[in-house]
C-alpha positions in Angstrom: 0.0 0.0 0.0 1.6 3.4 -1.0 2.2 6.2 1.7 2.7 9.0 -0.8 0.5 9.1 -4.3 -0.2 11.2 -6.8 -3.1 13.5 -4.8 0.4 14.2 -2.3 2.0 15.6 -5.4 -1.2 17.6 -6.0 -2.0 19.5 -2.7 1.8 20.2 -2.6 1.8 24.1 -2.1 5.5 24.9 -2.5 6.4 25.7 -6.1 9.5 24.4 -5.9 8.6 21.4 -4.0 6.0 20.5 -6.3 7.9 20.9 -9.6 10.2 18.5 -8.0 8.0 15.8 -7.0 6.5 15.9 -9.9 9.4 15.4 -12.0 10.6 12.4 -9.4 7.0 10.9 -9.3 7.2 10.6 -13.5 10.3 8.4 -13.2 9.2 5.2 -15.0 10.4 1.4 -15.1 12.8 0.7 -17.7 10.4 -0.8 -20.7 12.6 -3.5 -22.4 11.2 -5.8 -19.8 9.6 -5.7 -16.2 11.6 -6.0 -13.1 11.0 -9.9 -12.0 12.7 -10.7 -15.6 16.0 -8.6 -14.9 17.7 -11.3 -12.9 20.9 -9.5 -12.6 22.6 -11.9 -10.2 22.0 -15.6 -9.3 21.8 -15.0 -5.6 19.9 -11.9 -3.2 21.4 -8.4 -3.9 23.8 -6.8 -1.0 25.6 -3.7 -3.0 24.6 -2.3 -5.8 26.2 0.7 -7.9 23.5 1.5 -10.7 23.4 -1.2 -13.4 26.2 -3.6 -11.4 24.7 -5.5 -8.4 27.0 -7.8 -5.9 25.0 -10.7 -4.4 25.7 -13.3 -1.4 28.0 -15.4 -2.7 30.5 -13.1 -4.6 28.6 -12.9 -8.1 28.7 -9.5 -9.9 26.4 -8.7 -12.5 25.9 -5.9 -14.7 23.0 -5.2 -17.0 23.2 -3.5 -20.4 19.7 -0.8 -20.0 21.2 1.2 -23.3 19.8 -1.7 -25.4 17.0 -1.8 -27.8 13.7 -2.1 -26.8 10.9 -4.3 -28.5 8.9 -1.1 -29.1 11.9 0.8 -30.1 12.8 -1.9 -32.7 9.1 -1.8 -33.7 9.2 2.5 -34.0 12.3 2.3 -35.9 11.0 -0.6 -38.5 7.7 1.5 -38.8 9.8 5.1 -39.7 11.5 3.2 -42.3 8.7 1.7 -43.7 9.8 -2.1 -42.5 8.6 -5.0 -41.3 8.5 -4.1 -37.7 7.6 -8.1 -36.2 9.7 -8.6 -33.4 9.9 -10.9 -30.3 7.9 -8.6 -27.8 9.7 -11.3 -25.1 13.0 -9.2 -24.9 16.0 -11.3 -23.4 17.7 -8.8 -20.6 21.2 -8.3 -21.8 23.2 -9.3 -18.2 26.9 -10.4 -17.9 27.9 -12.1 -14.7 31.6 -12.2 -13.2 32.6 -14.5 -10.3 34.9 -12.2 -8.7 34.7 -13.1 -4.7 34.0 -16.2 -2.5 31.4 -14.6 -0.5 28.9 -11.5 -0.1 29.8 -8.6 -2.3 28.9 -6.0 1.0 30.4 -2.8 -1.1 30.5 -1.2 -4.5 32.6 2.5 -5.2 33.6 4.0 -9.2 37.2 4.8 -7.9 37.2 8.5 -8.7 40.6 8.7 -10.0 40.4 5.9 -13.1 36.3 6.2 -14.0 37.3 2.4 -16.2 37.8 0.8 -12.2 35.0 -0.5 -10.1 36.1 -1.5 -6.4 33.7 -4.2 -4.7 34.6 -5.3 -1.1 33.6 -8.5 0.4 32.7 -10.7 3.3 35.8 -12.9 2.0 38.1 -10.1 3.7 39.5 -9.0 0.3 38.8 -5.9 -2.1 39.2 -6.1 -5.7 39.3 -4.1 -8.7 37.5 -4.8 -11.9 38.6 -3.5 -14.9 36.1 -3.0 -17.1 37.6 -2.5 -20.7 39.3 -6.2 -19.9 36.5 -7.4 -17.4 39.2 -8.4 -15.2 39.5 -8.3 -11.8 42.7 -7.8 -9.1 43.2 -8.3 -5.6 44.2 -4.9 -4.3 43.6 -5.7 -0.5 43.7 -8.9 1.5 44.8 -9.6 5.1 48.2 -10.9 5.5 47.2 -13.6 7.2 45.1 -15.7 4.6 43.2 -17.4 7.1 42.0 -14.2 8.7 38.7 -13.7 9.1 37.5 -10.0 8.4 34.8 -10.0 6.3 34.2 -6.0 5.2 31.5 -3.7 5.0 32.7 -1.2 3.1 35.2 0.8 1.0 36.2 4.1 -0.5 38.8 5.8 -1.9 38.7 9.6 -1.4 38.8 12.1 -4.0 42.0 13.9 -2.8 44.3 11.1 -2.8 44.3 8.2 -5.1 46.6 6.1 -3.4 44.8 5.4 0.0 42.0 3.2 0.6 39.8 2.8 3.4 37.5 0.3 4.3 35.6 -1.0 7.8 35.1 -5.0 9.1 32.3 -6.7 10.1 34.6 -6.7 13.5 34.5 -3.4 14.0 37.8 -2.5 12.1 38.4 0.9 10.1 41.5 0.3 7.5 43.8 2.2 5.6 46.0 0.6 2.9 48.2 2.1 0.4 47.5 0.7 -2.9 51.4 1.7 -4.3 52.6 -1.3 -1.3 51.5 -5.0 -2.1 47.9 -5.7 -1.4 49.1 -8.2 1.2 51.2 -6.0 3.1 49.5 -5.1 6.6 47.2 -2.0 6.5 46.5 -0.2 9.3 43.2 -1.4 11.7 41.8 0.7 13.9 38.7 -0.6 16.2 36.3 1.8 16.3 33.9 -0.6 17.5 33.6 -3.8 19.6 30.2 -4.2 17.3 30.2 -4.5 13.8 30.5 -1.5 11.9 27.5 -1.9 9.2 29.2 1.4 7.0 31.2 4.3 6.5 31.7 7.3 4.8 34.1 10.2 4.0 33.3 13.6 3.9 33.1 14.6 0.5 35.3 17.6 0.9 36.9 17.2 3.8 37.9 13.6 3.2 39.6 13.0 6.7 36.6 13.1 8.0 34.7 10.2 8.5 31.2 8.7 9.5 30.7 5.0 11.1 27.7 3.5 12.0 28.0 0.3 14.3 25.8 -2.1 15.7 26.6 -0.1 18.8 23.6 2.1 18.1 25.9 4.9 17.4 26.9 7.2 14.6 30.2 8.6 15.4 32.4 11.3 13.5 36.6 10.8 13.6 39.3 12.9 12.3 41.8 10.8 10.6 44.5 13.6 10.6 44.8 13.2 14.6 46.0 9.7 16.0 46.5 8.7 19.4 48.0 5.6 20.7 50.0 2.4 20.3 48.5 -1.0 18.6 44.8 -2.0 19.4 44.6 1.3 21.4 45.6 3.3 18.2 42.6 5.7 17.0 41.3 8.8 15.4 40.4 11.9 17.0 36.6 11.1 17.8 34.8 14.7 17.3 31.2 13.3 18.3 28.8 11.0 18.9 25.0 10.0 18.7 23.3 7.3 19.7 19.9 5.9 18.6 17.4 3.2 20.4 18.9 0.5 18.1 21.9 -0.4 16.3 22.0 1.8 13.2 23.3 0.4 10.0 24.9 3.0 7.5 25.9 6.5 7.3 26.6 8.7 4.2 27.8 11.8 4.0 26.3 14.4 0.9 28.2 16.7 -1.1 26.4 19.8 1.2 28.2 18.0 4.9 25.3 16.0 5.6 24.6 12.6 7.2 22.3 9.9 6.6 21.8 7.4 9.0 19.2 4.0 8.7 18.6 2.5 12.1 16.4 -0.6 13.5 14.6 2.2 15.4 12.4 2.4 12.2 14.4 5.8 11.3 15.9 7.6 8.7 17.6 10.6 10.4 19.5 13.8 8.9 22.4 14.8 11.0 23.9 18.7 9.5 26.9 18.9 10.1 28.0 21.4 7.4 28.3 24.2 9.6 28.5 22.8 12.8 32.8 23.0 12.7 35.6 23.9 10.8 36.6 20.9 9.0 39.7 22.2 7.0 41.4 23.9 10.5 44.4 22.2 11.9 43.0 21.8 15.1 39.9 18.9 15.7 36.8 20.7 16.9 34.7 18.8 18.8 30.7 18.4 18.0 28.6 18.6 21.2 25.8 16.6 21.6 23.3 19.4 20.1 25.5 19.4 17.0 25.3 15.9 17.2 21.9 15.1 17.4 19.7 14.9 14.0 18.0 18.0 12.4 15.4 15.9 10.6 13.7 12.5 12.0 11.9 10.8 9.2 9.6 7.5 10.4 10.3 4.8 8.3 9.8 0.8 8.7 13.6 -0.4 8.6 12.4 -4.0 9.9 13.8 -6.3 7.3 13.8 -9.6 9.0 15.8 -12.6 7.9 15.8 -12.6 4.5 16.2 -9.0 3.1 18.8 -6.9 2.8 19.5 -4.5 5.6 18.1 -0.8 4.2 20.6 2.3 3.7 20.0 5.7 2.9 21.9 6.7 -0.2 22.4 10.2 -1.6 22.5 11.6 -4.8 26.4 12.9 -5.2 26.0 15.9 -7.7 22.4 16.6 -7.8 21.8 18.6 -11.0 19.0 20.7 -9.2 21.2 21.3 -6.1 18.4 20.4 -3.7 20.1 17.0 -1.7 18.0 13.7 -2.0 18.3 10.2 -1.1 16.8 6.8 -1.7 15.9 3.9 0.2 14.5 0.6 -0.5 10.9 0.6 1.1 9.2 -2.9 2.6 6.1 -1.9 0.6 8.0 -2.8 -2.3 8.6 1.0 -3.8 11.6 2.8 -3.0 11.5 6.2 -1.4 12.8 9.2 -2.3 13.3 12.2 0.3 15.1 15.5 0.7 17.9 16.7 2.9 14.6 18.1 5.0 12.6 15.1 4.7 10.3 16.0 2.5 9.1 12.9 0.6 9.3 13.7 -3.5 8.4 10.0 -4.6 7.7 6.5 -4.1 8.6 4.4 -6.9 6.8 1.4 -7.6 5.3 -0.4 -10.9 4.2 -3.8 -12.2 6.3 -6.6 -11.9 8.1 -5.5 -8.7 7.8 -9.1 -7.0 9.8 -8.3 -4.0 11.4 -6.1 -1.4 13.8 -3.9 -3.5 15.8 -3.2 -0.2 19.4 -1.8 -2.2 18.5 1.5 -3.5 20.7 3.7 -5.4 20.9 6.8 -7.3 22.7 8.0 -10.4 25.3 10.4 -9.5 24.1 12.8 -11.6 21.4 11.8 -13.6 17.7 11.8 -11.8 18.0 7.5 -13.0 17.3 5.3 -9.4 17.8 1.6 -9.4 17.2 -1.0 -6.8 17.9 -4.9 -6.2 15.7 -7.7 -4.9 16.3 -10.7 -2.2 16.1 -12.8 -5.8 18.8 -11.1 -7.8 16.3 -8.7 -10.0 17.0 -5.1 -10.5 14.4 -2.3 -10.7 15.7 0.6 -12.9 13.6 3.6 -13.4 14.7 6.5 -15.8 
């Protein structure tokens, strides 16, 4: 049952507001075929990064949406006067690459070489794919090849090309300089004794970072400032809030933002983009009114056993400048909010079969896609 229709659109008062809900609400399902028969990956969806989709047992799939339609084939026959029969039955155009041993967790375009896709796994290795050769490298794997640190996610930031960061399942952060050998020990620092479900880097300020554990807390570090010897060695922490329940992602936006999913059955906002000086020398530190969220939105996060855990994505470069994020919705549509919370859609259409819990938007472009518990992608353009 939808929580936001058409008639929401309607009464919407705000000129601004209603131009871009409308435009949002008019994003359709890709039309070459409906979503139940885009199986992009054998197994359920974890990470997703568009039109590539990682699944639990280290599958990556990527599905070609610039090919021809049925009705496009049939348009083009009938403007040249052709015989426009066609198989209406169009075969999705998907290519599937085994590149890890267990649950892709984590997808990131490395912003240095737009031809590499990182993916991180649960089989406590990153990889890059290339993909001119659709081939894939080990870039990061413990020394120790028995080690168990299954990771949650990675990210390399747009200032330096050469370091890469990425959190475990056991509360780990990690730093690894992709000039040494990928086996060579990185640095781990536990900022956790829960799992840390994601992380992210300040999009301008890229030493400064966002965890969210299954601690119930959202923290904030400065990676310029470490203290301490060994398992005692951290970042600066500048601040700290904690929720009812464990919270599973945050993301920073391009405006200093923060986006946080929790098991409290929340999506909250955290601004944080002029609560310090990022660029100074000296950490500031956030008190707990800087800390706490500027927007609560309600929203059912319960996902049970057997979908994947919800997370708030943002657009990066939102062509209209106002900040928005999706996130997979247990109604089967995927929601789209602003930076205030004001809803702008709820995508949905036929042939949506299941949950599609991993939501994601197009950098740029106003395109959203989403994954299922089965492997099927939901595209809308």
């Amino acid at each position: 049952e939808r929580t936001f229709s058409a008639q929401d659109v309607k009464d919407t008062s705000d000129k601004e507001l209603r131009e871009v809900r409308q435009r949002m609400s008019n994003l359709q399902l890709w039309e070459g075929a409906e979503p139940n028969r885009i199986k992009i990956t054998p197994e359920r969806i974890y990470s997703l990064a568009l039109v590539f989709a990682g699944d639990k047992l280290g599958n990556l799939g990527l599905f070609d949406a610039s090919q021809t339609t049925p009705d496009q084939v049939k348009q083009e026959a009938d403007d040249a006067d052709e015989d426009g029969d066609v198989d209406d039955e169009l075969e999705p155009a998907i290519t599937t690459f085994k590149i890890h041993t267990r649950t892709i967790s984590a997808f990131q375009f490395n912003p240095h070489d737009s031809n590499a896709l990182l993916t991180a796994s649960y089989d406590s290795s990153i990889r890059k794919l290339d993909l001119a050769k659709g081939q894939a490298i080990e870039i990061y794997a413990p020394s120790d090849r028995s080690a168990d640190h299954p990771i949650s996610g990675v990210e390399i930031s747009r200032t330096n090309p050469h370091l890469l960061h990425f959190t475990t399942l056991n509360g780990a952060f990690g730093l690894h300089d992709l000039r040494t050998p990928a086996h060579e020990t990185a640095e781990l620092m536990y900022l956790s004794d829960k799992k840390i479900g994601g992380f992210s880097l300040h999009p301008a300020h890229p030493h400064i970072l966002a965890t969210a554990s299954l601690d119930r807390t959202l923290r904030i570090w400065d990676l310029r400032h470490l203290t301490g010897k060994g398992d005692a060695r951290l970042p600066h922490q500048l601040g700290e809030h904690e929720s009812k329940l464990s919270v599973s992602h945050a993301a920073f936006n391009s405006a200093g933002q923060v986006a946080t999913a929790s098991y409290d059955d929340t999506v909250k906002i955290h601004d944080l983009s002029s609560s310090a000086p990022w660029a100074s020398n000296k950490p500031p530190t956030l008190s707990d009114e800087e800390m706490a969220p500027t927007t609560t939105i309600p929203h059912n996060n319960q996902t049970g056993r057997w979908v994947t855990i919800l997370r708030a994505q943002w657009q990066l470069q939102p062509p209209d400048g106002i900040q928005k994020f999706v996130i997979g919705n247990m109604n089967r549509f995927v929601d789209v909010y602003t930076s205030r919370g004001q809803q702008v859609a709820q995508l949905g259409g036929g042939g949506i079969t299941a949950v599609p819990a991993v939501a994601q938007f197009h950098g740029c472009r106003e395109w959203v896609a989403a994954g299922t518990a089965s492997g099927k992608l939901c595209l809308w353009m």
